[in-house]
VMD Tcl script that draws the C-alpha trace (Angstrom):
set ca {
  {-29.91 -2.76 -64.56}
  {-30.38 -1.72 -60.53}
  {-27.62 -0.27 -58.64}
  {-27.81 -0.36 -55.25}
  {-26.70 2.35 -53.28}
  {-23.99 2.09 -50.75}
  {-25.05 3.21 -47.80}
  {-23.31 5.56 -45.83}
  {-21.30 4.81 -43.01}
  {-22.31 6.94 -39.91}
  {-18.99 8.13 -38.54}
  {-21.12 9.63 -35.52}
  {-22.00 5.90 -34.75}
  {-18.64 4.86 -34.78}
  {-17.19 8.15 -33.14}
  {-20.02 7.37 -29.85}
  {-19.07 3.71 -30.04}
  {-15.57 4.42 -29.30}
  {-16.18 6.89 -26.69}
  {-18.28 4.58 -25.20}
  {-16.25 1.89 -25.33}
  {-13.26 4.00 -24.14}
  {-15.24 4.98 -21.57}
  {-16.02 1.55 -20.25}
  {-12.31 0.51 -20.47}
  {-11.19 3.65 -18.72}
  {-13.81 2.91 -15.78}
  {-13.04 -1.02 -15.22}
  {-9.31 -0.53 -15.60}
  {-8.54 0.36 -11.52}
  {-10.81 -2.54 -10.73}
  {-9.14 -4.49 -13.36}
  {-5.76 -3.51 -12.46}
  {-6.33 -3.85 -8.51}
  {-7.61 -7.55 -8.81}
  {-4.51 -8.81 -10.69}
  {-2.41 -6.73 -8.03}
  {-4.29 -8.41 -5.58}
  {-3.36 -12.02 -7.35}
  {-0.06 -11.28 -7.31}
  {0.57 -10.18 -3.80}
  {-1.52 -13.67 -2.81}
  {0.92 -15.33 -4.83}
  {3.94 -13.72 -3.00}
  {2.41 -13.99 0.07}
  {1.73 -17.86 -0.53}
  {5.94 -17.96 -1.57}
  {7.00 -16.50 1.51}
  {4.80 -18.43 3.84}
  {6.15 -21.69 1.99}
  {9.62 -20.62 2.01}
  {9.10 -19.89 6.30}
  {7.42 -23.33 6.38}
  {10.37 -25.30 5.01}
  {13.31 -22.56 6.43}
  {15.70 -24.53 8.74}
  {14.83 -23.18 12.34}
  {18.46 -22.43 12.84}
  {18.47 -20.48 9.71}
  {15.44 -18.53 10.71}
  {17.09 -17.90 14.15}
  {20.29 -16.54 12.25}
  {18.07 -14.29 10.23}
  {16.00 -12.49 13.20}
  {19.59 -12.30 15.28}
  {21.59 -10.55 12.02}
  {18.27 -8.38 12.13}
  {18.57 -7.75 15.56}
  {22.30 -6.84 15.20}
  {21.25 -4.49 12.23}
  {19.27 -2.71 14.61}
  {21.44 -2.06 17.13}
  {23.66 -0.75 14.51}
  {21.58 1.72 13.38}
  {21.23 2.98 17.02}
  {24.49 3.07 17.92}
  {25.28 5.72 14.79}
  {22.05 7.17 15.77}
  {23.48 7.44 19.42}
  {26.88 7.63 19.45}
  {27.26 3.97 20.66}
  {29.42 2.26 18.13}
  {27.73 -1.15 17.33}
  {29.27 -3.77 15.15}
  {28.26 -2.69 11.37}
  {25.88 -5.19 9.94}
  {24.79 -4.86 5.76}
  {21.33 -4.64 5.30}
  {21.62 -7.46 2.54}
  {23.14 -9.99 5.28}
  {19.68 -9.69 7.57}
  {16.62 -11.05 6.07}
  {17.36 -13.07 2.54}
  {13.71 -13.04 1.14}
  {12.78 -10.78 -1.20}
  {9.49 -10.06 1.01}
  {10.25 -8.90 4.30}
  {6.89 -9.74 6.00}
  {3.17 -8.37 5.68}
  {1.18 -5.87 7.59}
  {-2.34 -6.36 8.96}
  {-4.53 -3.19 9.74}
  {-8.16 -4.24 10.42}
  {-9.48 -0.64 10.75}
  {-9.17 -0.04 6.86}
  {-9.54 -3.88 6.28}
  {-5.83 -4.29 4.78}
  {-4.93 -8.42 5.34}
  {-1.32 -9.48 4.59}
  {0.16 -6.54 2.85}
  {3.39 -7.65 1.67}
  {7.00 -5.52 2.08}
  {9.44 -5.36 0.48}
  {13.52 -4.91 0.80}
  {14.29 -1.47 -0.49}
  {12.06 1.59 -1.79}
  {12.71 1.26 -5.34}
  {10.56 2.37 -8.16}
  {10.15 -1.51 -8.95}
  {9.46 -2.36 -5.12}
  {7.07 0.17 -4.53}
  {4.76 -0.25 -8.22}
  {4.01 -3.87 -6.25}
  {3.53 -3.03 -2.58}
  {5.04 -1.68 0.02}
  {8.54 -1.82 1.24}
  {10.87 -1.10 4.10}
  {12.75 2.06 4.18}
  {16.49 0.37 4.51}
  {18.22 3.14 6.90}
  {15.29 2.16 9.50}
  {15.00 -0.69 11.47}
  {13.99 -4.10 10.51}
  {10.54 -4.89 11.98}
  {11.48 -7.49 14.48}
  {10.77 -5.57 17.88}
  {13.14 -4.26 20.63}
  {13.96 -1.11 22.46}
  {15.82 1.54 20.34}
  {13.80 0.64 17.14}
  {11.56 2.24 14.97}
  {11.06 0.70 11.41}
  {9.39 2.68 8.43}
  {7.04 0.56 5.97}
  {6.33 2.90 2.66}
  {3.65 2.41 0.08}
  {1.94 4.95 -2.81}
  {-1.61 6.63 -2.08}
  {-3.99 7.43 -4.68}
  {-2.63 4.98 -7.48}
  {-5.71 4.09 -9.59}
  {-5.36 0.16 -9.94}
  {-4.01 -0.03 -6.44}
  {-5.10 0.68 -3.18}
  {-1.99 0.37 -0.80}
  {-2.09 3.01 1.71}
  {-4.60 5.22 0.16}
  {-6.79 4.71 2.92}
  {-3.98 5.42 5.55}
  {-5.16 8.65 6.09}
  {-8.73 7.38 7.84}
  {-6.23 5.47 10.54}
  {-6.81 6.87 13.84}
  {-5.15 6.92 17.69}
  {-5.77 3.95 19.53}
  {-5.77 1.77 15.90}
  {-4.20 -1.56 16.04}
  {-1.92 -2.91 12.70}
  {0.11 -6.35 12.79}
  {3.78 -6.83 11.41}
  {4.52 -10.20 10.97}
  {8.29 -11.10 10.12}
  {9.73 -14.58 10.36}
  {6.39 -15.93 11.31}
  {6.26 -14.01 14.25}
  {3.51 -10.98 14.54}
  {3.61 -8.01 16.32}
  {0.85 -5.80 17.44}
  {1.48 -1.74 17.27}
  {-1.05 0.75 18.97}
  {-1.56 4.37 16.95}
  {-0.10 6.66 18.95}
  {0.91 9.18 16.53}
  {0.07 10.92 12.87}
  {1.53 13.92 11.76}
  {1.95 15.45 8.25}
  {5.53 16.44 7.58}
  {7.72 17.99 4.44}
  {9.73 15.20 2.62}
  {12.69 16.73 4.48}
  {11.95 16.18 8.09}
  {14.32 12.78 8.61}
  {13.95 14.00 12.45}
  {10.59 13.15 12.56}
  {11.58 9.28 11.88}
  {14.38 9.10 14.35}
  {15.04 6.17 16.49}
  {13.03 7.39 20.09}
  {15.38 5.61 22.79}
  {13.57 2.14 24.64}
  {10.98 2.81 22.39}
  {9.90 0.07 20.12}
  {8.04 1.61 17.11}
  {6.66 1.43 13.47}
  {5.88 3.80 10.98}
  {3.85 3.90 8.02}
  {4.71 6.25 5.55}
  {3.00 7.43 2.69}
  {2.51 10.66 -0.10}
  {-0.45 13.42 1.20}
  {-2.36 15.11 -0.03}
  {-3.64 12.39 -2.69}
  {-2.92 13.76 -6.22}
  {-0.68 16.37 -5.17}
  {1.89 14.21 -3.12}
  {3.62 17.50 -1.53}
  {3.67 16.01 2.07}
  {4.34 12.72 3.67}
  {1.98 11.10 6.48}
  {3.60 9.33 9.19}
  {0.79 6.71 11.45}
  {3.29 6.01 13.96}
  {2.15 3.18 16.39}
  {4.04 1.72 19.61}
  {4.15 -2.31 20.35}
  {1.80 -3.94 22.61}
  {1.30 -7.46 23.40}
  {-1.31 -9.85 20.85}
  {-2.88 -9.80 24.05}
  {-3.71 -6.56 24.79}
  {-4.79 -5.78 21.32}
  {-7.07 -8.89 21.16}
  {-9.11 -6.99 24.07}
  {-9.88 -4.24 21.57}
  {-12.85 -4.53 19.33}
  {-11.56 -3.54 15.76}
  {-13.63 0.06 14.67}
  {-13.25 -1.01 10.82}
  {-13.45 2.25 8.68}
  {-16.38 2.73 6.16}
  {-13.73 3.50 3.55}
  {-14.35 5.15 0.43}
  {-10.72 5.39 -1.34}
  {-9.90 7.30 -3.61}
  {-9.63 5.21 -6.03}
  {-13.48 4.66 -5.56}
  {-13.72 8.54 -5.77}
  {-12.02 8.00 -9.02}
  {-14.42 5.73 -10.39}
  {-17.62 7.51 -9.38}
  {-16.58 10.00 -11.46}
  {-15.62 8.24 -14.44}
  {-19.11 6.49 -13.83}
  {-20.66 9.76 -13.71}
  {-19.11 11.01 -17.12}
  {-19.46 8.06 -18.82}
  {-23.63 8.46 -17.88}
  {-23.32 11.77 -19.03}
  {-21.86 11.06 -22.52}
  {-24.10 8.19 -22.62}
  {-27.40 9.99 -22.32}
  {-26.14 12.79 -24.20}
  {-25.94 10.41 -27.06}
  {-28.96 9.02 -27.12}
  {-31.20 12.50 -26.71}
  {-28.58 13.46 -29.92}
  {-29.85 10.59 -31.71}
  {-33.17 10.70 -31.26}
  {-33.12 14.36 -32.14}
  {-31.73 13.90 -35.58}
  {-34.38 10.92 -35.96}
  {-37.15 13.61 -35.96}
  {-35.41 15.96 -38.19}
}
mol new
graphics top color blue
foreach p $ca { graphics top sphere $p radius 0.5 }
foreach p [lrange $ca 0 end-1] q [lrange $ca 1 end] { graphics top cylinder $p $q radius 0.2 }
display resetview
C-alpha cells in the first residue's frame, strides 16, 4: 500500500506573495483613494450647481447681501467701525460654499466648504469662518484652507508651485471672480496678522500646511481681484506638477521593484542549490 507524501507548503512562497501583494495594495491605494475623492467632489459639485439652478433669484440675492453684511461686520471689529453683527450660519445656507479654479496647477472646481472642521477638511477645502465670505468688495479678504501632502488626495499639495502673476477663480452664487497672485509668504501658525483685512483691498487667500510631511508652517498664496477680463488676456503657464503624492508613489514603485527582483534572484538561487 503507497502513501503519498504531503508535500510541503513553502511558507517563503506565501510570505513573498503577501509582500507582494501588500505591496501592490499599498502602491494603488493614493490613486485608488484620489479617484473616489474625485467622484465625490463631482457629485457635490453637480448638488450645488442644481441647487443654484433651481434657487429662487430673490433667495440668491438675500444670500450674497447677508454675505455682504457679514463682511462688513468683520471689518468694522477689525476697524473699529461697529457694523450690524451678522452669524455666519445666516449667510450662505449650502453646505458648499463655492469652488475654486487655478489653471496653473490644473485644479477645476474645487469645492469649499462652511467651517474648518476635521470632517470638512478630510473632503476638500473649506472657508476659514472669522474671514470673509468670498463674494468681492473693498475691506475683504477671505481664507480658503485645504491639507497638503495627504496620500489619496491632492488638494493643495501643489500650492506651493503657484507663482506671482497666477490667476485662480472663486465662484460663489454662480458668480466667478478672478484673483491675480500677488503675494506668498511662509508664516508660523500664529501670525493671525498676516491674514488681516488690508483696507479697499479686495483679497483671497489660500492657506495650507508647509513643509509637506512636517506641517510646521502655513503658506499663504494671497491674490488681489481683477476683472474676467483682464485675466482672460493672460495665457495660463500650467505647472508641470509632480505632487507629492506622485513622489510618494515612485517610491513605493521603486521598493516594490526592489522586493520584487530580490525575490526572484532568491528563488532561482535556491533552485540551483
Amino acid at each position: 500500500m503507497s502513501t503519498k507524501k504531503r508535500k510541503k507548503i513553502n511558507w517563503a512562497a506565501v510570505l513573498s506573495g503577501l509582500f507582494i501583494f501588500a505591496g501592490i495594495a499599498i502602491f494603488f491605494y493614493p490613486i485608488v483613494g484620489n479617484w473616489y475623492a474625485n467622484i465625490d467632489r463631482g457629485k457635490a459639485i453637480t448638488n450645488y450647481e442644481r441647487q443654484l439652478e433651481q434657487m429662487d433669484p430673490k433667495e440668491k440675492a438675500h444670500e450674497l447681501a447677508q454675505a455682504q453684511a457679514y463682511n462688513r461686520y468683520l471689518w468694522g471689529q477689525q476697524s473699529g467701525q461697529p457694523a450690524t453683527p451678522v452669524a455666519y450660519k445666516d449667510t450662505i445656507k449650502s453646505s458648499v460654499m463655492g469652488y475654486l479654479d487655478i489653471p496653473a496647477i490644473h485644479m477645476t472646481k474645487m469645492p469649499f466648504y462652511q467651517g474648518t472642521t476635521f470632517a470638512v477638511l478630510d473632503k476638500g477645502l473649506g472657508h476659514m469662518q472669522t474671514t470673509s465670505i468670498p463674494v468681492g468688495g473693498k475691506n475683504t479678504r477671505a481664507v480658503i484652507t485645504g491639507h497638503s501632502g495627504i496620500e489619496n488626495q491632492t488638494l493643495f499639495s501643489d500650492a506651493e508651485k503657484l507663482k506671482k502673476s497666477d490667476v485662480f477663480y472663486v465662484s460663489v452664487l454662480g458668480q466667478k471672480r478672478a484673483y491675480r497672485i500677488d503675494n506668498l509668504k511662509v508664516v508660523t501658525p500664529d501670525r493671525i496678522d498676516a491674514i488681516k483685512i488690508e483696507a479697499n483691498r479686495d483679497l483671497v487667500t489660500l492657506l495650507t500646511c508647509t513643509p509637506i510631511g512636517i506641517n510646521s508652517h502655513r503658506l499663504l498664496v494671497t491674490g488681489h481681484r481683477i476683472s474676467l477680463a483682464e485675466a482672460a488676456k493672460d495665457p495660463v503657464v500650467a505647472r508641470d506638477t509632480w505632487s507629492y503624492q506622485n513622489k510618494v508613489l515612485l517610491i513605493s514603485a521603486l521598493v516594490l521593484m526592489s522586493l520584487f527582483l530580490y525575490l526572484i534572484v532568491k528563488h532561482r538561487k535556491r533552485a540551483k542549490l
